[in-house]
C-alpha positions in Angstrom: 0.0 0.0 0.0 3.0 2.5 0.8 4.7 1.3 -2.2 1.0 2.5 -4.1 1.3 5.6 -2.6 4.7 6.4 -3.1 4.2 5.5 -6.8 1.2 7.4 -6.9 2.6 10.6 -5.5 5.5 10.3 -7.7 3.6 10.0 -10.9 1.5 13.8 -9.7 4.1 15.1 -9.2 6.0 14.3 -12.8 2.3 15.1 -13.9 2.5 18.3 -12.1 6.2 19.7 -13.4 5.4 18.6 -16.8 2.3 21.3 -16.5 4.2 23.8 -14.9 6.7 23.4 -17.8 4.2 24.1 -20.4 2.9 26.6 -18.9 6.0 28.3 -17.7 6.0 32.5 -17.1 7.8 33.3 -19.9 7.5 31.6 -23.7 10.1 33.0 -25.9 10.4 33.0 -29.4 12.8 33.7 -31.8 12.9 36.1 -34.7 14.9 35.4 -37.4 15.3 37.9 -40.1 18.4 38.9 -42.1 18.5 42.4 -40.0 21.8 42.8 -41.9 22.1 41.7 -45.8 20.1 42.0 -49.1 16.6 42.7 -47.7 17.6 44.6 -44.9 15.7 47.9 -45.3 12.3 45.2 -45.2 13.0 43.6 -42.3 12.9 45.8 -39.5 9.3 46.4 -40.5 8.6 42.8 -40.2 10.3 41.9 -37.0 8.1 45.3 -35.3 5.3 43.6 -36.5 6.1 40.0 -35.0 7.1 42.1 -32.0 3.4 43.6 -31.9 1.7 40.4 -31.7 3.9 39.5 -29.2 3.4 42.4 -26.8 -0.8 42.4 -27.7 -0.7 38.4 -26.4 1.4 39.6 -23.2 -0.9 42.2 -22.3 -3.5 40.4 -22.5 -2.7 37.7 -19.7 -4.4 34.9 -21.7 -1.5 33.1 -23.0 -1.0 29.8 -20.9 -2.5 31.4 -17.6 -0.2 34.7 -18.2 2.9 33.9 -19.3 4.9 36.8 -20.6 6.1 36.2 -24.3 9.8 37.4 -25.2 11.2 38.0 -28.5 14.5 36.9 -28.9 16.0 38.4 -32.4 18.8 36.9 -34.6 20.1 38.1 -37.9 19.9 35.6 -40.5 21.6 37.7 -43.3 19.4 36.7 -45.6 22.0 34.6 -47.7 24.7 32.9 -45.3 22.9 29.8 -44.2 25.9 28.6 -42.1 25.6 32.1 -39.8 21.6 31.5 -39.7 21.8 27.8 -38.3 23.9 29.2 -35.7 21.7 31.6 -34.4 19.2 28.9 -34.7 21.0 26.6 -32.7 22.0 29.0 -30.0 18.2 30.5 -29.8 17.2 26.4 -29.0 19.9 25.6 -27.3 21.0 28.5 -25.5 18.3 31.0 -25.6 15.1 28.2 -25.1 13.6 29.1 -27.7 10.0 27.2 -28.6 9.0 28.6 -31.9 10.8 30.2 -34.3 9.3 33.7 -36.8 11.8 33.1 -39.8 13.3 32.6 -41.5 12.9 35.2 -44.2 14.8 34.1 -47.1 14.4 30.2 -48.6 17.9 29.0 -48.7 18.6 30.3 -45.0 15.4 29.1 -44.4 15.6 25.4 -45.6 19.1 25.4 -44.1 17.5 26.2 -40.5 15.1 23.5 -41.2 17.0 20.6 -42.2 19.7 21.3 -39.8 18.0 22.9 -36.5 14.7 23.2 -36.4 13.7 19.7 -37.3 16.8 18.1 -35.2 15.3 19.7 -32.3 11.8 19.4 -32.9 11.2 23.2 -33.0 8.0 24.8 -35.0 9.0 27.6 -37.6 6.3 30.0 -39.3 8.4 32.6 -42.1 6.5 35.4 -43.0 8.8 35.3 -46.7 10.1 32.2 -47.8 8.3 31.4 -51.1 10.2 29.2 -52.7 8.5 26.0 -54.2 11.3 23.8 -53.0 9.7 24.4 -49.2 6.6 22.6 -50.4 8.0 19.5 -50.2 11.1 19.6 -47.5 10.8 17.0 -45.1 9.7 18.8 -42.1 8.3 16.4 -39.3 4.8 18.5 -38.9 7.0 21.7 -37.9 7.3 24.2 -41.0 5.0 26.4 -42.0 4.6 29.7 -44.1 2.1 33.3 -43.8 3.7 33.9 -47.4 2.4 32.0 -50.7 4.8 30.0 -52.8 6.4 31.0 -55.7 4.9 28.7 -57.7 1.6 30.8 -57.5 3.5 34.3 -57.5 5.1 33.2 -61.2 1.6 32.4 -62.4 0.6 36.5 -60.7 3.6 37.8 -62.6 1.8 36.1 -65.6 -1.5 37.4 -65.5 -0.2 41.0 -64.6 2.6 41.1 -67.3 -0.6 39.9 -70.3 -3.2 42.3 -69.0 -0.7 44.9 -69.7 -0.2 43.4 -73.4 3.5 42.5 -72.2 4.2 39.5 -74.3 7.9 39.5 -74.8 10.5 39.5 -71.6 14.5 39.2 -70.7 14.8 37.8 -67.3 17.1 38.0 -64.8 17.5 36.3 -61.0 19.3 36.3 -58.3 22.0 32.9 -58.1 19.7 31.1 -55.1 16.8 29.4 -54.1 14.9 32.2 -54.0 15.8 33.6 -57.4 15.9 30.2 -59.2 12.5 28.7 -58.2 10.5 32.2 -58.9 12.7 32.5 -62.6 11.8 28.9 -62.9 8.0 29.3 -61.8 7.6 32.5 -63.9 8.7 31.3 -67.0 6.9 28.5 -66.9 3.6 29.9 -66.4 4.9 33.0 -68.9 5.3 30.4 -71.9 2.9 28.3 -71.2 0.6 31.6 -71.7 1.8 32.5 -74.9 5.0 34.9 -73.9 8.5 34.7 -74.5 11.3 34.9 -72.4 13.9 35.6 -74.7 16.8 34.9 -71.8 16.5 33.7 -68.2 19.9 34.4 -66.6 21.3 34.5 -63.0 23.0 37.4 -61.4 25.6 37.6 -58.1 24.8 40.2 -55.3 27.2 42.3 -53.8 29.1 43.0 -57.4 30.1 46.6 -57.8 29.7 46.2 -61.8 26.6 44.9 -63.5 27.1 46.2 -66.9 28.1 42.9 -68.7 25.3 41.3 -67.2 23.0 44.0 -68.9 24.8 43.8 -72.1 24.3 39.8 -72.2 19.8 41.1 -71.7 19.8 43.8 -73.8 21.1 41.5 -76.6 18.4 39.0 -76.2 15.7 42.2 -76.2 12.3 41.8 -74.9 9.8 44.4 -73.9 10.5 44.5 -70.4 13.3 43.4 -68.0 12.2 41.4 -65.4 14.1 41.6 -62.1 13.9 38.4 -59.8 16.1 40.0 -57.3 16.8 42.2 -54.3 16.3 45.8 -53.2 19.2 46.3 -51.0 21.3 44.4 -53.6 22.2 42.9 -56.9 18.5 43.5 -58.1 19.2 47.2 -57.9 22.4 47.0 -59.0 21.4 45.5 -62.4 18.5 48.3 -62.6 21.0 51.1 -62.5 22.9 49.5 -64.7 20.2 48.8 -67.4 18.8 52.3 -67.0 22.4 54.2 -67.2 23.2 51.7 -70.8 19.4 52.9 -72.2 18.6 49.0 -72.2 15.6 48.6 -70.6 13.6 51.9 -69.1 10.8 49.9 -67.9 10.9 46.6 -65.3 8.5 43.8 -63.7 9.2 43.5 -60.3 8.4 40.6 -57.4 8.1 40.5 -54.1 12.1 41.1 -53.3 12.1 43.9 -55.3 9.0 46.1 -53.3 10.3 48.8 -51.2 10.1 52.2 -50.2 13.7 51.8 -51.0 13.1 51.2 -54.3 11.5 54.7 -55.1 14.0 56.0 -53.2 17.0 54.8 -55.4 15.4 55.5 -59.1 12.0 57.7 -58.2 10.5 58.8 -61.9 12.9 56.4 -63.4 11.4 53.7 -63.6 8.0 55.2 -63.9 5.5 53.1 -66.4 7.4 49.8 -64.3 4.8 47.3 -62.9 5.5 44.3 -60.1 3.5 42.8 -57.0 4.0 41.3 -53.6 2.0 38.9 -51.0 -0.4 41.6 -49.7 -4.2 41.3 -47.5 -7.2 43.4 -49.3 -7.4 46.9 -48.9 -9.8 46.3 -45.7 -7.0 44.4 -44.2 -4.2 46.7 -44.6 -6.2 49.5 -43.8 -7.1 47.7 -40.3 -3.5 46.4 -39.6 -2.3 49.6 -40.7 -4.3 51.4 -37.6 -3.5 48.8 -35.3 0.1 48.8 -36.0 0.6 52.5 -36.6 2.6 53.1 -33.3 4.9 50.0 -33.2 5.7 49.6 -37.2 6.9 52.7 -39.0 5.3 51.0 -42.7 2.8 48.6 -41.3 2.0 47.9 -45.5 5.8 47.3 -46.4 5.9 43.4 -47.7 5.9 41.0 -45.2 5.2 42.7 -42.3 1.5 41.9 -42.0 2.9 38.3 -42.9 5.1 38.5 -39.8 2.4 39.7 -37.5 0.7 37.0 -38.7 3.3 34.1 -38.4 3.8 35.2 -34.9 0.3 35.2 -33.4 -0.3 31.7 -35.0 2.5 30.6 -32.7 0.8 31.5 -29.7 -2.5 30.7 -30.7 -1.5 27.0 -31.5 0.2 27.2 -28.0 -3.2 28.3 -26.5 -4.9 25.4 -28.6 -3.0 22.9 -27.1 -2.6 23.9 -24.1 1.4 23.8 -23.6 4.1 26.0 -25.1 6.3 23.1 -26.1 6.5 22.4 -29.7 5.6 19.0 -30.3 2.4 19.6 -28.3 1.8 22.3 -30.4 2.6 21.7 -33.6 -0.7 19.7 -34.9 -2.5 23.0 -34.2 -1.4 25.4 -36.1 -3.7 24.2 -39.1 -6.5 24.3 -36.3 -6.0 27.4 -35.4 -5.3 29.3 -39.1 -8.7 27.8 -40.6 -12.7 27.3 -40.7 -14.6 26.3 -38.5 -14.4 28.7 -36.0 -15.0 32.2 -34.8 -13.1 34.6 -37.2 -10.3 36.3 -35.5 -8.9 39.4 -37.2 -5.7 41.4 -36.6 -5.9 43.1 -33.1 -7.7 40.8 -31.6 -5.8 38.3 -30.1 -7.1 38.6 -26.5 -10.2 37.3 -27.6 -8.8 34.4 -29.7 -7.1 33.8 -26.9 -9.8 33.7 -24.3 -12.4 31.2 -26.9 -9.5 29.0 -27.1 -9.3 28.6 -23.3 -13.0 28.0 -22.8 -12.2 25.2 -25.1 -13.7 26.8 -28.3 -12.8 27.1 -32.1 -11.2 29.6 -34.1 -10.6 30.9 -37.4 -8.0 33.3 -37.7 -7.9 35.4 -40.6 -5.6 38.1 -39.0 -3.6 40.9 -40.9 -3.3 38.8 -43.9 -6.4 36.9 -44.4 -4.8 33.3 -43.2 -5.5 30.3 -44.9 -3.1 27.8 -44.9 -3.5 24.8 -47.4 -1.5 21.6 -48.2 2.0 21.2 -46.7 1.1 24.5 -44.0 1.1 26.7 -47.2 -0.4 29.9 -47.3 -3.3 30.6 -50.2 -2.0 33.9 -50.3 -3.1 37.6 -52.1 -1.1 39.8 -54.0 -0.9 43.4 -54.1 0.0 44.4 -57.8 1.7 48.0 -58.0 2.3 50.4 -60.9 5.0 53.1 -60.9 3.9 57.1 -61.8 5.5 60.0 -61.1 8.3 59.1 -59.0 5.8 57.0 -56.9 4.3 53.1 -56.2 1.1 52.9 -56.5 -1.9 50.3 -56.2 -2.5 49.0 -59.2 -4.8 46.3 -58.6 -5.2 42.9 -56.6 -4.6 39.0 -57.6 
């Protein structure tokens, strides 16, 4: 009978630490973004935004009976994969880590998944990663993405480029997996509607020089250069170039391409340009944009509404399930991000929170109008933008 008891009182109390673990005070979670690197002038827009949903949940005191959440940041750089599995591994290891925002770009991004994230078991949401190649990395349950594939941004690109009678194109990408996959997906979709691509070729960031690569496009001609690059890099590098030789006056640019920085660096020049980037309906932004107006200085700049997002799914699925620890979590992510359920929109959090703990449903549409499909895949919108006057402007929605 002692024996029983002794057994018995053993077993409550494993029962009991295991609860108090997954409901400890304080969940963190890291933010991985490549503060430094090719995209940098996007980023800090996206990790406020991940910070937002962060601080809402605290102050709320719904999360797992009011644990505090913490944001730990690391820098990704957008392209060294070996740096970004090192911050991975030292947020899990060192830092205790249970979910990861991030990462932003796809090769660091299937690098922390194949050699951190899934090794440890730890759930990661990226608010950027589009490449197709995600789709079908092996992944244990844990990956998921506010931001849709490529594969569906090349056949966007498509439709945008023939409604503007633009049948002809040179092409030109950055030399990854981010730049491959969306040249790949694009022309694929391009041809298969009709168009040309009269030359599809890669480009290196961080060159000082990108006037033979220009040459090599304005040989092969086509009505518009399309630039599968980045802002704060090679992508703009090749548009100064192109602009300064009289090539090409007028561009199609994706999703790496969209920034204020952009306007900034060629204004009226490339006026009559067109492009477009993962974006929520007008409704959404506008409602993100007032909720956010204090803690992100461009609340609409791409990705940030995606990292808002990626973030409160995170805690949501931790609510769900009633644990912070990943492999508790990790089923309910899909749960959480679709019908049936109430609908849960950016801002409100606390009472996601709260149905979730009275053992309710949710749907949560959030800043970015969530719906995740196949492999944790988001449906995605896109925002499609003209250039006039020295300005971007909307031009449309896809």
């Amino acid at each position: 009978m002692n024996k029983l008891l002794l057994a018995t009182s053993a077993v409550a109390m494993m029962s009991g630490a295991a609860l108090a673990d997954g409901h400890a005070k304080e969940v963190k979670i890291g933010v991985i973004l490549g503060f430094t690197g090719p995209i940098e002038s996007l980023t800090p827009h996206m990790g406020n935004a991940a910070e937002l949903a962060m601080k809402e949940v605290t102050d709320s005191g719904l999360l797992l009976d009011g644990a505090k959440v913490t944001s730990v940041r690391g820098d990704s750089t957008c392209v060294d994969a070996g740096a970004a599995t090192a911050v991975a591994e030292r947020q899990i290891t060192g830092d205790g880590v249970k979910g990861i925002v991030g990462a932003d770009c796809s090769g660091v991004t299937g690098a922390i998944l194949s050699n951190v994230a899934v090794a440890n078991g730890v759930v990661m949401v990226s608010p950027s990663a589009t490449s197709p190649a995600l789709s079908t990395a092996e992944d244990d349950g844990l990956f998921f993405r506010t931001a849709p594939s490529d594969a569906r941004q090349g056949v966007v690109m498509t439709e945008v480029l023939m409604e503007a009678d633009i049948k002809e194109v040179a092409l030109t990408y950055t030399n990854n997996d981010y730049g491959k996959g969306l040249a790949d997906s694009f022309q694929a979709a391009y041809e298969a509607a009709g168009g040309t691509v009269t030359i599809s070729a890669a480009h290196e960031d961080g060159k000082a020089d990108y006037s033979a690569e220009v040459g090599a496009l304005a040989s092969a001609g086509g009505d518009r250069l399309v630039v599968a690059g980045y802002v704060d890099q090679g992508g703009s590098g090749i548009v100064r170039a192109a602009l300064d030789s009289g090539a090409f006056d007028t561009f199609h640019f994706p999703d790496g391409m969209i920034s204020a920085k952009l306007v900034e660096n060629f204004g009226a020049e490339i006026d009559g340009s067109s492009g477009q980037h993962p974006s929520p309906s007008d409704e959404l932004s506008k409602l993100f944009t007032e909720i956010a107006a204090d803690s992100v200085e461009q609340p609409t700049s791409p990705f940030a509404p995606e990292s808002y997002d990626a973030a409160a799914l995170i805690m949501l699925a931790m609510q769900a399930a009633g644990s912070m620890e990943p492999g508790d979590y990790k089923d309910k992510v899909m749960e959480v991000a679709n019908a049936p359920g109430e609908k849960i929109s950016a801002g409100e959090l606390a009472k996601g929170l709260q149905i979730l703990k009275d053992g309710g449903d949710i749907d949560y549409v959030g800043a970015t109008d969530v719906e995740l499909i196949g492999p944790g895949e988001a449906a995605g919108n896109y925002r499609v933008v003209g250039f006039e006057g020295g300005e971007e402007v909307t031009a449309g929605r896809k």
